[in-house]
N, CA, C and O atoms as a DFTB+ gen file, in Angstrom:
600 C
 N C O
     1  1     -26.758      -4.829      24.406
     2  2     -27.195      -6.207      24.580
     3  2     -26.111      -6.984      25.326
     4  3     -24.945      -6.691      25.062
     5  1     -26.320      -7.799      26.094
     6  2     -25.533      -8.501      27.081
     7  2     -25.135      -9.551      26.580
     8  3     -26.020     -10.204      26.026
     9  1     -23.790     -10.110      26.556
    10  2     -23.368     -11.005      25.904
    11  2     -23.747     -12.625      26.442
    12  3     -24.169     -12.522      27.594
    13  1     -23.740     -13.782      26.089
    14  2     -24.450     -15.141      26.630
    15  2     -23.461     -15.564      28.035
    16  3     -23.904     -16.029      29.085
    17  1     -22.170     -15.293      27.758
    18  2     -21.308     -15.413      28.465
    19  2     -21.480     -14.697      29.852
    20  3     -21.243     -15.163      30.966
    21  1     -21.883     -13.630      29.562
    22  2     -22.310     -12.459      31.021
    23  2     -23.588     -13.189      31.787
    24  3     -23.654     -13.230      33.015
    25  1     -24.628     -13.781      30.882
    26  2     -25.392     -13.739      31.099
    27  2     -25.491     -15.538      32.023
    28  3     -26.294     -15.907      32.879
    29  1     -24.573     -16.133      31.519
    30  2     -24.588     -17.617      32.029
    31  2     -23.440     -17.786      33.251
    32  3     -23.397     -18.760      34.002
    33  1     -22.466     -16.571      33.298
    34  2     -22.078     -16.627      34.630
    35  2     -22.783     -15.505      35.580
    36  3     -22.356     -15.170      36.685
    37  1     -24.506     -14.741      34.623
    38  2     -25.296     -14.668      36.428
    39  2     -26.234     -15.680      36.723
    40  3     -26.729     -15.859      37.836
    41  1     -26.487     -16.388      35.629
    42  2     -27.241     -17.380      36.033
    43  2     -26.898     -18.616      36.846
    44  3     -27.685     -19.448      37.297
    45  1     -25.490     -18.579      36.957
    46  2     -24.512     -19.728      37.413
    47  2     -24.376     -19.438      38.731
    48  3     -24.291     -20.256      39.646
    49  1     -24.350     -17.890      38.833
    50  2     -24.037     -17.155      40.451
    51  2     -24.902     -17.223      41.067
    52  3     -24.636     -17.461      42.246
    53  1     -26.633     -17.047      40.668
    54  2     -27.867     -17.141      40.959
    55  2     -27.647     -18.884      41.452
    56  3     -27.264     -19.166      42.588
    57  1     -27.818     -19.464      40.876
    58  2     -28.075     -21.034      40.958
    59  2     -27.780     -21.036      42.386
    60  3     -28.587     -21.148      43.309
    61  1     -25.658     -20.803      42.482
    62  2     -25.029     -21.300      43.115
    63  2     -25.677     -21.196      44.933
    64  3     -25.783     -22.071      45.793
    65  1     -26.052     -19.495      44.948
    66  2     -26.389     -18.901      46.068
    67  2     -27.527     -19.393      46.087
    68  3     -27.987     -19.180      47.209
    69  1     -28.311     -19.985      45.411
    70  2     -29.476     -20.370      45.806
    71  2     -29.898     -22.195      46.058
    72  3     -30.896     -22.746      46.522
    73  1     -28.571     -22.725      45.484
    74  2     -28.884     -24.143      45.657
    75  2     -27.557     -24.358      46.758
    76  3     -27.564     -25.303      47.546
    77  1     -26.685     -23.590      46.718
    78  2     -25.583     -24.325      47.503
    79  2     -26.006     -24.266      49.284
    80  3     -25.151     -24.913      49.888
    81  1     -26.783     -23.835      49.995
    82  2     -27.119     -23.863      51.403
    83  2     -28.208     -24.757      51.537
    84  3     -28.430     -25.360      52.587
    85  1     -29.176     -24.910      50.097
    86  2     -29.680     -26.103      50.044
    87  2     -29.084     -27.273      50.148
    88  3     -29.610     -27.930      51.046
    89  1     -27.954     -27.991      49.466
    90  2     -27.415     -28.704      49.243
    91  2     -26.539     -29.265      50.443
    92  3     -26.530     -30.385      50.952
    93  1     -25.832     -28.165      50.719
    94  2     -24.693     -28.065      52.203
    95  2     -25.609     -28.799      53.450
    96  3     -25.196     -29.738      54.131
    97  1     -27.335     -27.962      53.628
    98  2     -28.149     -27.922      54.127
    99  2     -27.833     -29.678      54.524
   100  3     -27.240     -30.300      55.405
   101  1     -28.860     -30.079      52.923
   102  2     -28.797     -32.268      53.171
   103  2     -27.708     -32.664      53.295
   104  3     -27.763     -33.727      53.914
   105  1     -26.953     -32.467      53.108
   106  2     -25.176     -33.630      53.102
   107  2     -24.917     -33.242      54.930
   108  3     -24.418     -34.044      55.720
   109  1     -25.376     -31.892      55.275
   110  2     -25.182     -31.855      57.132
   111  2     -25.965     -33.080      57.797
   112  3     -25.598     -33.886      58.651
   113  1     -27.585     -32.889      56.873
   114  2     -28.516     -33.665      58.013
   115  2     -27.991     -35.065      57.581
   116  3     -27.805     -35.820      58.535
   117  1     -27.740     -35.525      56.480
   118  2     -27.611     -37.080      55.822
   119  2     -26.583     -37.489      56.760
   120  3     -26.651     -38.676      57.079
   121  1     -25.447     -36.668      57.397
   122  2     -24.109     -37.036      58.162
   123  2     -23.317     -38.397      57.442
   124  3     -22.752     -39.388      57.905
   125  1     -23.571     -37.932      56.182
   126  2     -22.529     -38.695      55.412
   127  2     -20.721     -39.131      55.871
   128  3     -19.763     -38.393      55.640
   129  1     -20.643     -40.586      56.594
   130  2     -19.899     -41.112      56.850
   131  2     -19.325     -40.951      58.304
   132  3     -18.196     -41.271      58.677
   133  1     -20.428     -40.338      59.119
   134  2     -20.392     -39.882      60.149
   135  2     -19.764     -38.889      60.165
   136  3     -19.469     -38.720      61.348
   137  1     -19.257     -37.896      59.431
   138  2     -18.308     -36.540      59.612
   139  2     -18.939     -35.394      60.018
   140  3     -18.321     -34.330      59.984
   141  1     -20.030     -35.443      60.382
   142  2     -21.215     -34.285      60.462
   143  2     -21.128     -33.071      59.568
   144  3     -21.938     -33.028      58.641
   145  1     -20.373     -32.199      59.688
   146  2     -20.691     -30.828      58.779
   147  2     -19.863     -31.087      57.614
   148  3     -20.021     -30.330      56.656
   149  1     -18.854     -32.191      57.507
   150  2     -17.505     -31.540      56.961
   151  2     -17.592     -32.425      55.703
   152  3     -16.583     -32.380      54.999
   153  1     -18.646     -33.264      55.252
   154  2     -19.110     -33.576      53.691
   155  2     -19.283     -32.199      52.939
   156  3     -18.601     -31.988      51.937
   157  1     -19.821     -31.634      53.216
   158  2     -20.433     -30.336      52.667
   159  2     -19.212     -29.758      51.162
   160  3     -19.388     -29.134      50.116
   161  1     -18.378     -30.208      51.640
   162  2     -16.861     -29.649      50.974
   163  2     -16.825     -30.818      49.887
   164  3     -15.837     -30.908      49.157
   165  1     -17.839     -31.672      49.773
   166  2     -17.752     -32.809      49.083
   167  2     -18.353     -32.470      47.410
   168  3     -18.098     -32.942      46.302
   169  1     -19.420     -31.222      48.012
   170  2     -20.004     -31.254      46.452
   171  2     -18.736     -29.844      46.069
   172  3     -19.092     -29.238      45.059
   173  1     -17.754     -29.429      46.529
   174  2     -17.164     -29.148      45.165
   175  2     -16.328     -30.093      43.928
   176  3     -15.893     -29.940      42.787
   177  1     -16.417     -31.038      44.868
   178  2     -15.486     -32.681      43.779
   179  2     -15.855     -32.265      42.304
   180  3     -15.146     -31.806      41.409
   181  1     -17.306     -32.602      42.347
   182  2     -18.196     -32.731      40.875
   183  2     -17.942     -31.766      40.203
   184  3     -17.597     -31.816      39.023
   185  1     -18.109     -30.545      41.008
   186  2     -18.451     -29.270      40.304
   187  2     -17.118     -29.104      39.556
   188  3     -16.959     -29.068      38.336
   189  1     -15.980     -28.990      40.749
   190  2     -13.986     -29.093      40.342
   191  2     -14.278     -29.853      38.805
   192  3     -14.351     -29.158      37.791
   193  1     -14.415     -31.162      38.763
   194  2     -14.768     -32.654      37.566
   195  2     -14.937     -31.576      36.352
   196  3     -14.223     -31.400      35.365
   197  1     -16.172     -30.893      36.784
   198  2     -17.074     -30.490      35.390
   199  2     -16.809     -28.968      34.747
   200  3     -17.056     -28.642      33.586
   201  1     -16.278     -28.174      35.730
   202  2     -14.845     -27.303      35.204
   203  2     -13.819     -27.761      34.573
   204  3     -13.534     -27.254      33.489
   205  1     -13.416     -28.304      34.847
   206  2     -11.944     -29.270      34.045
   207  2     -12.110     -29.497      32.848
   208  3     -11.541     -28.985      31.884
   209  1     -13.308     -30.681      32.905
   210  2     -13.570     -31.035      31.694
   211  2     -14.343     -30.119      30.421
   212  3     -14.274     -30.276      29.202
   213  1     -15.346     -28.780      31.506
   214  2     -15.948     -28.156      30.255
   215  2     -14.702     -27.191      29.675
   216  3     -14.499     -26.899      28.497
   217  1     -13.856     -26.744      30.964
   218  2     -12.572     -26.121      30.101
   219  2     -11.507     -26.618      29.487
   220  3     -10.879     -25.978      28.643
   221  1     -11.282     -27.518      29.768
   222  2     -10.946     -28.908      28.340
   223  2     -11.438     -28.423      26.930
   224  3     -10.744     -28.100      25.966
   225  1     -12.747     -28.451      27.041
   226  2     -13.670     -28.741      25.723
   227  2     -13.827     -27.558      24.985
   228  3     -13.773     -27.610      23.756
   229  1     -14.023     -26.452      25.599
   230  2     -14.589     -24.706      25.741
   231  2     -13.129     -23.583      25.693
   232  3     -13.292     -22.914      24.673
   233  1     -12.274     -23.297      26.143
   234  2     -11.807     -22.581      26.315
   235  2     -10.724     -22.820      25.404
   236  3     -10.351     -23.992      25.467
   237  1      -9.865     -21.874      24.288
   238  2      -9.225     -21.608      23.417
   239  2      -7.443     -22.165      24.238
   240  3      -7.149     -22.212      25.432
   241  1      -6.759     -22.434      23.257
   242  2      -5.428     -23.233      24.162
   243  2      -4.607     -20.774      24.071
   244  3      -4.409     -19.793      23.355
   245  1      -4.532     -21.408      25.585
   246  2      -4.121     -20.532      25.597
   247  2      -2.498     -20.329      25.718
   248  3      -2.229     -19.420      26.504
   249  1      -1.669     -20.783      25.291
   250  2      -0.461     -20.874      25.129
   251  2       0.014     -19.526      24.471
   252  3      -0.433     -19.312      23.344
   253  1       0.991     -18.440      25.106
   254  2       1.901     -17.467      24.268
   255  2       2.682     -17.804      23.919
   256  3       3.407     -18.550      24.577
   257  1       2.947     -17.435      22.699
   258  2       4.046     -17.253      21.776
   259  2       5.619     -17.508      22.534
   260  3       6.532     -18.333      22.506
   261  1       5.130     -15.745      23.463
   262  2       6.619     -15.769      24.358
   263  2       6.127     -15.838      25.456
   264  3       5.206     -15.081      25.761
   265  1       6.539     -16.608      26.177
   266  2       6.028     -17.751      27.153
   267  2       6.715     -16.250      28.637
   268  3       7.641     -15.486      28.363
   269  1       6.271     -16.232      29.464
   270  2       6.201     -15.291      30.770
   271  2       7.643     -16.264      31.614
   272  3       7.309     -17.446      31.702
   273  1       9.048     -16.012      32.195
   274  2       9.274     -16.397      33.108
   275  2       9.172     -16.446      34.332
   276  3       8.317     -15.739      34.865
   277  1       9.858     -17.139      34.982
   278  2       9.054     -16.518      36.472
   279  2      10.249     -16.079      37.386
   280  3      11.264     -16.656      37.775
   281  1       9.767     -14.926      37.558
   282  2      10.735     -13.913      38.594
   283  2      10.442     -14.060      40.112
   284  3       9.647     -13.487      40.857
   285  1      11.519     -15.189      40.336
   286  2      12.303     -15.800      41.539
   287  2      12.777     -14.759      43.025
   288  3      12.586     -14.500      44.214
   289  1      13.566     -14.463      41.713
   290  2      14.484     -13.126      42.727
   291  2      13.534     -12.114      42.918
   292  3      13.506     -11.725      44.086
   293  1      12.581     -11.441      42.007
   294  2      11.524     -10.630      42.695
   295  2      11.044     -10.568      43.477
   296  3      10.787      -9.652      44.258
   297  1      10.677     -12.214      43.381
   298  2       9.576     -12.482      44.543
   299  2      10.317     -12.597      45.705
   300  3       9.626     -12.146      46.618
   301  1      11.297     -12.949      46.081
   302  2      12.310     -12.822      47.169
   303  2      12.201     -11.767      47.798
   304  3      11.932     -11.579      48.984
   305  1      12.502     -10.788      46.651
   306  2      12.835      -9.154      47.226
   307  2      11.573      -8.944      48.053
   308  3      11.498      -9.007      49.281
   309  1      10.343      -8.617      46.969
   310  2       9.532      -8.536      47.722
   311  2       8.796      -9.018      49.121
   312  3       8.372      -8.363      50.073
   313  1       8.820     -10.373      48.861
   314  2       8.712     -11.112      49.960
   315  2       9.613     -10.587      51.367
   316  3       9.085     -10.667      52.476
   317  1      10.516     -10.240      51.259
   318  2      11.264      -9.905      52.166
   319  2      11.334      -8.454      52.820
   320  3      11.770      -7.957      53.859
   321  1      10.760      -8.091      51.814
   322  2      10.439      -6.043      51.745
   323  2       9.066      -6.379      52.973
   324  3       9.084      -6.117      54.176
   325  1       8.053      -6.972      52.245
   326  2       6.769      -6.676      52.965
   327  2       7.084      -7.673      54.654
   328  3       6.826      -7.051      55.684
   329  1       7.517      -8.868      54.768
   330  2       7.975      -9.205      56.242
   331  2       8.798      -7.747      56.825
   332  3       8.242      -6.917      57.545
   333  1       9.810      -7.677      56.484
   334  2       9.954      -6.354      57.049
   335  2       9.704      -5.423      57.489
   336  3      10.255      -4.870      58.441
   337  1       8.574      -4.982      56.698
   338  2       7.458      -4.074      56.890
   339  2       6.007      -4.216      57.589
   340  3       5.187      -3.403      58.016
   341  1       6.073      -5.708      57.504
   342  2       4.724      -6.091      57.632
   343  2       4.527      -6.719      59.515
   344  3       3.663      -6.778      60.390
   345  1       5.988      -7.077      59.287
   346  2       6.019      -8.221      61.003
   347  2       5.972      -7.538      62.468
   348  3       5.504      -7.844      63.564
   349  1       6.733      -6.401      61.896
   350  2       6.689      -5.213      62.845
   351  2       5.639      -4.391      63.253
   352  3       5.661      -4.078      64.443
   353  1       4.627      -3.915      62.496
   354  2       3.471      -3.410      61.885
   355  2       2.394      -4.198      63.139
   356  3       1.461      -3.736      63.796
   357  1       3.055      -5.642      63.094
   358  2       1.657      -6.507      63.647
   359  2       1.992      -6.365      65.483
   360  3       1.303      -5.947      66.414
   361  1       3.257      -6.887      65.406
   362  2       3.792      -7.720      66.855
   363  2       4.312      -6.225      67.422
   364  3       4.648      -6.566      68.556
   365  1       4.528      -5.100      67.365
   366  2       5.307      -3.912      67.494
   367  2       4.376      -3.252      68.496
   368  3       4.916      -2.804      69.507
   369  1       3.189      -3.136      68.383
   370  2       2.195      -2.413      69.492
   371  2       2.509      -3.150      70.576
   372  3       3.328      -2.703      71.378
   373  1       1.790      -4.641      70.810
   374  2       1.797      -5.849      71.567
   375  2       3.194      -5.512      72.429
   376  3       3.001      -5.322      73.630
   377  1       4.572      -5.415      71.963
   378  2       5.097      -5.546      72.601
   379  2       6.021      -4.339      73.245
   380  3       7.090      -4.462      73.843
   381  1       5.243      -3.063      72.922
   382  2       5.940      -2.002      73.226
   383  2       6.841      -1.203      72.240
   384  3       7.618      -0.347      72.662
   385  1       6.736      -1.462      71.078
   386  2       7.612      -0.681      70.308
   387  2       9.151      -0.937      70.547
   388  3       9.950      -0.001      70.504
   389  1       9.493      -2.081      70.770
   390  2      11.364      -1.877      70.655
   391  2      11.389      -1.461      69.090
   392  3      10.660      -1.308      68.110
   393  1      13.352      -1.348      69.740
   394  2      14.043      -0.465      68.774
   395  2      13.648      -0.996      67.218
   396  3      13.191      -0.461      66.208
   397  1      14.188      -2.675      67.693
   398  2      13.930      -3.905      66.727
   399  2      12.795      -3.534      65.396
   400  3      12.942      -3.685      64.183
   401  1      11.774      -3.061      66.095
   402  2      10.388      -3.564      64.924
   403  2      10.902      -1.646      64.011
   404  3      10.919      -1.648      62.780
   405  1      11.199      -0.475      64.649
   406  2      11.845       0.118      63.612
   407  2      13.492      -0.122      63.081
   408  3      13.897       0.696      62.256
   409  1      13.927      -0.619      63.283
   410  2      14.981      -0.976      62.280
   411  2      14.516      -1.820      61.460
   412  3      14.994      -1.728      60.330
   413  1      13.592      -2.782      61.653
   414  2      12.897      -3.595      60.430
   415  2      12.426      -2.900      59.546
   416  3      12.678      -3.094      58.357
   417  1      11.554      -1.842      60.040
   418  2      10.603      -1.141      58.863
   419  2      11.485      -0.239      57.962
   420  3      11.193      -0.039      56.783
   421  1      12.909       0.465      58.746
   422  2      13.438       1.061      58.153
   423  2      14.332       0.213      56.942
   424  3      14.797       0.696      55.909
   425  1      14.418      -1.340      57.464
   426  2      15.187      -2.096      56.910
   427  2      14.340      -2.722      55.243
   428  3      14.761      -3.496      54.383
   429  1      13.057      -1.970      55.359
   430  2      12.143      -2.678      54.438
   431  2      12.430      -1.200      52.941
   432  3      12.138      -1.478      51.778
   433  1      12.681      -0.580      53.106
   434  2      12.920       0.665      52.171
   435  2      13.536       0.857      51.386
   436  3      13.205       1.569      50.439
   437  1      15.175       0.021      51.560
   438  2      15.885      -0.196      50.804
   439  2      15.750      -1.458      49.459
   440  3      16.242      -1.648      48.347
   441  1      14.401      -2.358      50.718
   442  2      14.451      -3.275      49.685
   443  2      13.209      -3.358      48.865
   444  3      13.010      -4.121      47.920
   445  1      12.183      -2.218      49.498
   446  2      11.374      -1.615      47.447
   447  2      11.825      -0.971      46.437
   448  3      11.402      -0.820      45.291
   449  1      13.019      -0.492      47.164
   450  2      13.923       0.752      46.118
   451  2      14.716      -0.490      45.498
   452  3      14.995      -0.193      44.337
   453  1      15.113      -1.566      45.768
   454  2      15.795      -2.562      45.208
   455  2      14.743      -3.399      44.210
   456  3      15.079      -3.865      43.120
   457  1      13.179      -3.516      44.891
   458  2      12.336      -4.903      43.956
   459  2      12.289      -3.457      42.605
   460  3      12.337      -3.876      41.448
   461  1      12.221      -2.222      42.739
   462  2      11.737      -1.180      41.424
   463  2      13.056      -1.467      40.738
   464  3      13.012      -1.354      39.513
   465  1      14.058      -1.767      41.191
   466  2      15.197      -1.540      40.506
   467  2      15.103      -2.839      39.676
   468  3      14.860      -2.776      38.471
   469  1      15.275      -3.896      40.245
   470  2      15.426      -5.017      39.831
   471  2      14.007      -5.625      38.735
   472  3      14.064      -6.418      37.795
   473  1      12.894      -4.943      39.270
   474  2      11.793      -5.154      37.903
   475  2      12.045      -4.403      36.717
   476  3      11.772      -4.838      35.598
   477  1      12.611      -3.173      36.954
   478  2      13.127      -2.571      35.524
   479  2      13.840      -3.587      34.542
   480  3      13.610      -3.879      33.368
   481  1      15.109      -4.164      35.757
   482  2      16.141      -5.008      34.806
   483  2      15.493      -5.825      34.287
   484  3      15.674      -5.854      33.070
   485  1      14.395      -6.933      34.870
   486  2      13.853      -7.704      34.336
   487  2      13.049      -7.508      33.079
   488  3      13.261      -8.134      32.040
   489  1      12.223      -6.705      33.220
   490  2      11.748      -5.862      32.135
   491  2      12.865      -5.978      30.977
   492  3      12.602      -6.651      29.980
   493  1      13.724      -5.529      31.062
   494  2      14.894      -5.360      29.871
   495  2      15.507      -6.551      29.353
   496  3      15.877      -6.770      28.199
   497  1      15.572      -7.424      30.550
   498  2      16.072      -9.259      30.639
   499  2      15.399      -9.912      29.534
   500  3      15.840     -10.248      28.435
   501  1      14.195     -10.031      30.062
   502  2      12.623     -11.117      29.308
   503  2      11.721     -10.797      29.467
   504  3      10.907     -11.719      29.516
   505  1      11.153      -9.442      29.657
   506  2       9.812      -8.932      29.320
   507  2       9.045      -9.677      30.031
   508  3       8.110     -10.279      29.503
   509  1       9.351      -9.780      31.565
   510  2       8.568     -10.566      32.551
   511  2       8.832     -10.383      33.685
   512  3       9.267     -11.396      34.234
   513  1       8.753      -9.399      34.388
   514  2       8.573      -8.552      35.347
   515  2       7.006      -9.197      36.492
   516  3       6.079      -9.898      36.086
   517  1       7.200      -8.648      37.945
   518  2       6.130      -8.677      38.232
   519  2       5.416      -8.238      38.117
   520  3       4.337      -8.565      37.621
   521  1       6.011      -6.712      38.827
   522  2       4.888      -5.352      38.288
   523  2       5.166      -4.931      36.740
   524  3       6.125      -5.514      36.233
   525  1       4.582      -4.155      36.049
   526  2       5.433      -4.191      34.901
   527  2       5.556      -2.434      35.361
   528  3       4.608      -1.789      35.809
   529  1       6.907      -1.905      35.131
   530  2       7.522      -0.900      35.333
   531  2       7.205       0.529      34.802
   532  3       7.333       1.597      35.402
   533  1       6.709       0.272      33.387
   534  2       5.787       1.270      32.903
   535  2       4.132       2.210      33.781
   536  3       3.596       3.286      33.518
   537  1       3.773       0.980      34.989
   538  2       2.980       1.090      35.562
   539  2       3.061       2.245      36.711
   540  3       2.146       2.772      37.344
   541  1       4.578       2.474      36.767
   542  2       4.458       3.066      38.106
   543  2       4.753       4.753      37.217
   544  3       4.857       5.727      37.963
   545  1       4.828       4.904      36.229
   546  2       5.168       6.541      35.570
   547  2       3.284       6.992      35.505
   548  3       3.049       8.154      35.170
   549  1       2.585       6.465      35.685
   550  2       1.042       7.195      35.555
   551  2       1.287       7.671      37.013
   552  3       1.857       7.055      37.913
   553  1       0.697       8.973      37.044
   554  2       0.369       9.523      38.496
   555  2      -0.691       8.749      38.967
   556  3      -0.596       8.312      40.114
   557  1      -1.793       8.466      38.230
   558  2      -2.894       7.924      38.743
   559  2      -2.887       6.340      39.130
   560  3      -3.788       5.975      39.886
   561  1      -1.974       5.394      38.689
   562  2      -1.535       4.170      38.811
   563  2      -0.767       4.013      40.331
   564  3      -1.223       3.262      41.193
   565  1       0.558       4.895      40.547
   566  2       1.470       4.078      41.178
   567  2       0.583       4.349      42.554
   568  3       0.997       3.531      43.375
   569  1      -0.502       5.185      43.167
   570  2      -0.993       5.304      44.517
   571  2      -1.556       4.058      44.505
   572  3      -1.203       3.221      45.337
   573  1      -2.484       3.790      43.573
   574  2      -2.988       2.164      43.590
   575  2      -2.303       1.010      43.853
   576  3      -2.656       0.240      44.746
   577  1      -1.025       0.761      42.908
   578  2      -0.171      -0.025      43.201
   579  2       0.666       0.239      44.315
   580  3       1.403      -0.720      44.545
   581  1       0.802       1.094      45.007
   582  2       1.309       0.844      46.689
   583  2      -0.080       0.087      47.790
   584  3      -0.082      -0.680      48.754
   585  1      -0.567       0.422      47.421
   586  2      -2.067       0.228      48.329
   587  2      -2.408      -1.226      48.221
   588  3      -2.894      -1.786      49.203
   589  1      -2.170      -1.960      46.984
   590  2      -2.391      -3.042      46.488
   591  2      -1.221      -3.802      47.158
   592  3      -1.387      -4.753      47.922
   593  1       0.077      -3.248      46.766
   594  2       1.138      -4.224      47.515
   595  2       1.184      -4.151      49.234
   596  3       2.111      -4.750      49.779
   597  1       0.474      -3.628      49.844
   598  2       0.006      -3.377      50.861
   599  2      -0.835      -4.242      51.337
   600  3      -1.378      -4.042      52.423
């Protein structure tokens, strides 16, 4: 048996696809404030309003115990791993392959072997890691999680 919850976000998905090109449809022809297409973005206001407030009213306080920090320096690493990897990747055909776009990529290797290193520590720090580190010992996990950080 399908739970009410399953069942009121397909009825919500149904609605949406079926009233929202309606809706988009009149606020184009009405040319509300002379902007022509670009009211359309207007009916998420209400909808934004009535999320807020039903998850206000509805949804359990979700506050943990031990509260998640946020890993700064991770995101650095990483951030800096995937430009590395990523900038070269794009602009590197376009411009002929200089030396440049592989010393970047090679320059990006050291610094996943650094974000694995440094999520372990965190892990050990405050139990707030990005990836969480346990993730990458499944054989069947870590192919996913490259593909994903990809």
């Amino acid at each position: 048996m399908l739970d009410r919850s399953v069942i009121a976000i397909g009825a919500l998905g149904g609605l949406a696809a079926s009233l929202g090109p309606v809706i988009g449809g009149l606020l184009i022809k009405a040319n509300v404030f002379g902007w022509d297409w670009r009211p359309i973005f207007l009916i998420n206001v209400p909808i934004g309003i009535f999320g807020l407030l039903a998850a206000a009213k509805y949804l359990p306080n979700g506050k943990s115990e031990h509260p998640l920090k946020l890993d700064l320096v991770g995101t650095a690493i990483i951030v800096g791993a995937m430009v590395l990897l990523i900038f070269p990747l794009i602009e590197g055909r376009d411009l002929g392959w200089p030396v440049w776009t592989f010393v970047m990529m090679a320059a990006a290797a050291p610094l996943f072997v650094l974000f694995a290193w440094w999520q372990k520590k965190k892990d050990k720090l405050d139990h707030s890691p990005l990836i969480l580190p346990s993730l990458f010992k499944s054989p069947r996990s870590t192919p996913l999680l490259l593909v994903l950080c990809h």
